[in-house]
N, C-alpha and C positions, 0 to 999 in steps of 0.2 A: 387695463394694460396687463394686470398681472393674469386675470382672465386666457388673454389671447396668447401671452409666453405659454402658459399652460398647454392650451388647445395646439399651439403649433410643435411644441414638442411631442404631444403623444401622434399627432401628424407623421412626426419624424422619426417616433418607432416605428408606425405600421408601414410607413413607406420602407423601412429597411427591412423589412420582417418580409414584405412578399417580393421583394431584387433579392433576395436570402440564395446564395448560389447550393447545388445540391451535395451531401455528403457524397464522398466516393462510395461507393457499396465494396463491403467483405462479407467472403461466406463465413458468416459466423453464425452461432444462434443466440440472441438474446434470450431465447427461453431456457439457456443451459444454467443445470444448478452445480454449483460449485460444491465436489465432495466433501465434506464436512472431516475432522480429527479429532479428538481429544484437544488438541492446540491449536488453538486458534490463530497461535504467531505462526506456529510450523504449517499449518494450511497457507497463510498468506505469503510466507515466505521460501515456502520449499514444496511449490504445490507438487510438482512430479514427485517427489518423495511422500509427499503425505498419499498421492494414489497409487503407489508400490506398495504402501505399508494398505492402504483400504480398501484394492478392489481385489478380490480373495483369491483370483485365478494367475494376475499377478504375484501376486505374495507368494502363493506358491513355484511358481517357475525359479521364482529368486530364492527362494529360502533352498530351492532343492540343490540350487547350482554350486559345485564344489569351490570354485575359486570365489565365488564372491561369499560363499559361508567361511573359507579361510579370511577373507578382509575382516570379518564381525569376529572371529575369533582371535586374532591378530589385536584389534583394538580392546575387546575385552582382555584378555593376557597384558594388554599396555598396563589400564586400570588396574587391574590386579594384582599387579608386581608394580606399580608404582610408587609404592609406600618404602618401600625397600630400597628403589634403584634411584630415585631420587633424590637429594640435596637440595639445603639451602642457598647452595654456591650458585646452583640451575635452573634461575626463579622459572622458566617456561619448559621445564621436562616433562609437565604434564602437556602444558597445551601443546605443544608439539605434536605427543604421542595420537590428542584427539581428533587432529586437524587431517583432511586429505590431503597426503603425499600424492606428488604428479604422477609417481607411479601406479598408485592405487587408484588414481581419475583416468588413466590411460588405459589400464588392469577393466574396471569397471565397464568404460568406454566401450572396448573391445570386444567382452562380455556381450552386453547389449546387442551389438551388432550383428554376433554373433547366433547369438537368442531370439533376435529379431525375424517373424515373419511380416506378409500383410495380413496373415487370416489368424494370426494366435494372439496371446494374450495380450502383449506387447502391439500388435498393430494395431489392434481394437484400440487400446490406452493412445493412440496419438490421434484416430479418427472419429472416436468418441469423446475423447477430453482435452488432449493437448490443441486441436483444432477448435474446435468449439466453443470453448471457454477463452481463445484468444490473450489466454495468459504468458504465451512463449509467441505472442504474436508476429516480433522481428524475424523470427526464423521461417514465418509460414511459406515461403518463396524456397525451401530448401526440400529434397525429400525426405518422405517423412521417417525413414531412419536418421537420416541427419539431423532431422526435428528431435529427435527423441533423445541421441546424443548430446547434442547441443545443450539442450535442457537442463539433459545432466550436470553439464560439466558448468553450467550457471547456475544448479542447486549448488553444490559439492564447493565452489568458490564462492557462494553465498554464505555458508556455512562457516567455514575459514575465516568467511570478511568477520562474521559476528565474534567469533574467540576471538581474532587479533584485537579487535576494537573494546569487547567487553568482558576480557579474559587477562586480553595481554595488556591492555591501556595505549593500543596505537592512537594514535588521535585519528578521528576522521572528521570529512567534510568539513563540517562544522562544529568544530572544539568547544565553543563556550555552549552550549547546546545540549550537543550530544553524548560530551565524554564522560565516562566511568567516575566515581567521587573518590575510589581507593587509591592507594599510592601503590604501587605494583613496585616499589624499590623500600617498601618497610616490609620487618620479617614476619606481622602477621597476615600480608598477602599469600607468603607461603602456603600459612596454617588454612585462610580460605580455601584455595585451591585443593588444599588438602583435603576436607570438610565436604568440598562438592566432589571432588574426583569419588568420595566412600559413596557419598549420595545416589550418584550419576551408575555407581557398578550395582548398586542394589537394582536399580529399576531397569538397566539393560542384560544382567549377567546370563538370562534363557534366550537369550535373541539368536536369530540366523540370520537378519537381515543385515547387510552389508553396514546402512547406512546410519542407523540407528543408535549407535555409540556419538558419534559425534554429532548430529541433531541435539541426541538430548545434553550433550556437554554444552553445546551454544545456548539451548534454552535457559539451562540452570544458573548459568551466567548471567543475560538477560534478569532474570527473576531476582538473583542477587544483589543486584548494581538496580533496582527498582525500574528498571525498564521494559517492563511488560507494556508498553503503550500501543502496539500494533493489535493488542486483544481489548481496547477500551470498550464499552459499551458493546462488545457481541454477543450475541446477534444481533446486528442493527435493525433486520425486519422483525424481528420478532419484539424491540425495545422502543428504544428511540423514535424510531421511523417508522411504526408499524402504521400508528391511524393516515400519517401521509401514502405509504405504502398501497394502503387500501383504499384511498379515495385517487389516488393513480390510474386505477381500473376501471374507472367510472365518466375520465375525462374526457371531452370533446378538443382535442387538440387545437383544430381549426377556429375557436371559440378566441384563439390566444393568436398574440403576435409572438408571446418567446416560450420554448420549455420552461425555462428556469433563470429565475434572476439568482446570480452567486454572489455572496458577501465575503469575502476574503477576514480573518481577523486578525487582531491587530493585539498583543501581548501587553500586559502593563510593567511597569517597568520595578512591581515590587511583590512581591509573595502575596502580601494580603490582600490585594486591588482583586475581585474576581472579572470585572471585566474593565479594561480598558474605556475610557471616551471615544478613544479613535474607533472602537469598536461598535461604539453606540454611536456615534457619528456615521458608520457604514453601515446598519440596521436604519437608522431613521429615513434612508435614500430608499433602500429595497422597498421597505414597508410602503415608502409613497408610492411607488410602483406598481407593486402590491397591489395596494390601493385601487389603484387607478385600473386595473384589470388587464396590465401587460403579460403576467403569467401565472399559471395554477399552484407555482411553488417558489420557495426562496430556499433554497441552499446554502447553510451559514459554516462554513468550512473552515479549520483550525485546530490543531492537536493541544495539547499541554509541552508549550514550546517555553515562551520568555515569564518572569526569568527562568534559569535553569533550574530544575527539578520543580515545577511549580506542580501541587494538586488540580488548578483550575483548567479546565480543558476550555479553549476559547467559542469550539463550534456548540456547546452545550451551553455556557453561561448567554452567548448569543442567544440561543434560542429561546433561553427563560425572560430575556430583558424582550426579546420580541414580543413572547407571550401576554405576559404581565405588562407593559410597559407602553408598546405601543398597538395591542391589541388584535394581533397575526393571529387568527387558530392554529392551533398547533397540529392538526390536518395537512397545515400549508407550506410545515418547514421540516426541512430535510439536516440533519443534520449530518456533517461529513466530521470526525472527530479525532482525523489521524494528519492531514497535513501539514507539516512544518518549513514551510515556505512556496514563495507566490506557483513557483513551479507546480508543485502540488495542491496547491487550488485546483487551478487548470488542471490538471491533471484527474485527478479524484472526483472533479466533477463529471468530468466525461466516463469514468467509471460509473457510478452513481445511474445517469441518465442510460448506459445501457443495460445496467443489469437490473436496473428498474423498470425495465420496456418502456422505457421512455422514447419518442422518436428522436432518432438520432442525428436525422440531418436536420431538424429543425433549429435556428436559430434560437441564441441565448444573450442574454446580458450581464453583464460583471459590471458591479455597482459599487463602486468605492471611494476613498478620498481623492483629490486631483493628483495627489501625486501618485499614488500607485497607478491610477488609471494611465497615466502619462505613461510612465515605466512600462507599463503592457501593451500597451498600442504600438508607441515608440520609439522608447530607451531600453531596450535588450532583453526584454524576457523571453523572445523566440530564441535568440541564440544564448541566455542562460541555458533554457530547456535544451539545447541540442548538446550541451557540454557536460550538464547532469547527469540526466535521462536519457541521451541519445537519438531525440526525436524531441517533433514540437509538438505540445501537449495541444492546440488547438490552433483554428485559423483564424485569423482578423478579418471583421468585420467592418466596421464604419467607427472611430470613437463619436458618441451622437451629443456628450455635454461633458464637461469639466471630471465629470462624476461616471459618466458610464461609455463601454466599452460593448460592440456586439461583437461576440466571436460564434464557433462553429466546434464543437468538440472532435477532437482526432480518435481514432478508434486503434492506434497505438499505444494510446494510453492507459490500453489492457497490461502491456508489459509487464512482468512483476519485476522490480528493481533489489537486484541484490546485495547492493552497498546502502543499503537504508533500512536496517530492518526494524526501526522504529515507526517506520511507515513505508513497505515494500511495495 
């Protein structure tokens, strides 16, 4: 009996595997590589700024242009005299100064549009990268000056979002999670701010680039408040992921009913737990899967979420209890090491599978405990996603057992989200 449960189940993957309806096609390219920075947070999260600052024909136009070298001179003279024009009475007289005014996103704006051809350096940068890379993907429906602007003006309040949240102590999204550890109403907040504001002028004070003052104030912040987590384990082809990376290239797609089975993880609920049960309870499902020969990979996807400020990243402890434990080559597992909730599963995964040249419209499974699968099929994780993220990170499938879910990854989920820059 147990036999034939078995036999009619994998029955019931490959039947959903070839009804699998087709991804939409975008012009994008999966073979496009993402320009690389110094920072690997400011890459993922301010890509248009990280390829102002790195593609040299660019940099130049900008750095030459008068109004936008008065913006870089304007925030450094902030820094500079802030030591002076500042008070204890004013706990945010610095972040203020670093933060873009609407004026200065207007100023910039206008600039751009201004600066803008199709055949110089600026038109290049939206038809070689801002296009391609499907990073600013909501706006590809606009032209592509408007792409370019747009962009902007969701670095620039990207930026903003990270000082309010990791500067000022606003709370975001998710307060027990994400927020700052310092008390931004005791007086050695001050002396911090103090401390990075001297930091922050040392490493900008030769700059002409507009934006680059407050960049690096967001970062320093970041790094202060220990939430560097958007930069965990990078390069993921070159670390983590590399030998799965490389047996990718090798794979006979049609050999398989799914890209990739995704394991969602699941937080323990105390600092020194590294990996949860519920965890290992969602590995033991993949694995049989696995097993069984439904896909070339498993995807154990999870950042350093619960509890708050924990060292253990869930999608890497995953992959070692895979390893060791239930005996996955480690060929076979992908790890995703940045997502902090089920949204970004979904999400990351479908990132993953295209900048991996993974085939994109082929079908996937999400393998989990019953209730999250519940949750995802559904109790509201499409319209979480739409309230987040502004899109739904994937489409539904069939759920085919208590435990798995097939979906279809969305290729919106290129986005970079700039209210999360612990995973943008």
């Amino acid at each position: 009996m147990i036999f034939l449960k078995r036999v009619s189940l994998l029955l019931l993957f490959a039947l959903t595997s070839i009804c699998a309806p087709a991804q939409d096609s975008m012009a994008l390219s999966s073979g496009y590589k993402l320009v690389k920075t110094a920072s690997s947070i400011q890459q993922r999260n301010y890509y248009l700024l990280t390829l102002f600052q790195e593609l040299p024909a660019v940099r130049k136009l900008l750095e030459q242009d008068t109004e936008l070298k008065r913006i870089a001179a304007d925030k450094i003279y902030a820094l500079t005299h802030a030591q002076e024009q500042c008070n204890l009475l004013n706990r945010f007289c610095y972040t203020d100064r670093m933060k873009f005014s609407t004026a200065e996103i207007n100023t910039v704006s206008k600039r751009l549009a201004d600066l803008y051809t199709a055949d110089n350096a600026l038109g290049n940068l939206v038809s070689q990268h801002l296009v391609p890379s499907g990073t600013y993907i909501l706006y590809s429906n606009l032209s592509p000056l408007d792409m370019l602007v747009k962009a902007w003006e969701q670095d620039a309040k990207g930026v903003n979002y990270t000082i309010s949240v990791y500067a000022e102590g606003v709370k975001p999204a998710y307060p027990k999670i994400d927020s700052i550890s310092f008390n931004v109403n005791d007086k050695q907040y001050v002396a911090t701010v103090r401390k990075a504001s001297k930091n922050v002028l040392q490493q900008v004070k030769n700059t002409n680039l507009f934006f680059v003052p407050a960049v690096q104030f967001a970062l320093q912040f970041l790094d202060i408040g220990g939430w560097k987590l958007a930069a965990d384990a990078e390069p993921l082809e070159t670390t983590v992921n590399k030998t799965a990376i490389a047996k990718a290239k090798n794979i006979n797609w049609n050999d398989y009913n799914y890209a990739v089975i995704l394991v969602p993880g699941a937080g323990p609920e105390n600092s020194k737990t590294k990996i949860s049960e519920e965890s290992k309870e969602r590995c033991r499902i993949a694995a049989t899967h696995y097993q069984a020969g439904l896909a070339p990979f498993v995807i154990v996807s999870g950042g350093r979420v619960h509890p708050y400020k924990t060292k253990y990243c869930e999608a890497l402890e995953m992959k070692k209890f895979m390893i060791d434990s239930l005996k996955v080559p480690e060929n076979a597992i992908i790890a995703e090491p940045y997502a902090r909730h089920t949204t970004t599963n979904m999400r990351n995964c479908a990132r993953i599978i295209f900048r991996y040249g993974m085939p994109f419209g082929k079908s996937c499974l999400v393998s989990t405990t019953a209730a999250q699968s519940l949750y995802i099929h559904e109790l509201g994780l499409d319209k979480r996603c739409e309230q987040e993220l502004g899109y739904i990170a994937f489409r539904k499938g069939m759920r085919l057992t208590k435990y798995d879910v097939v979906f279809y990854p969305a290729i919106a989920s290129l986005q970079i989200n700039p209210t999360e820059p612990l995973d943008p």
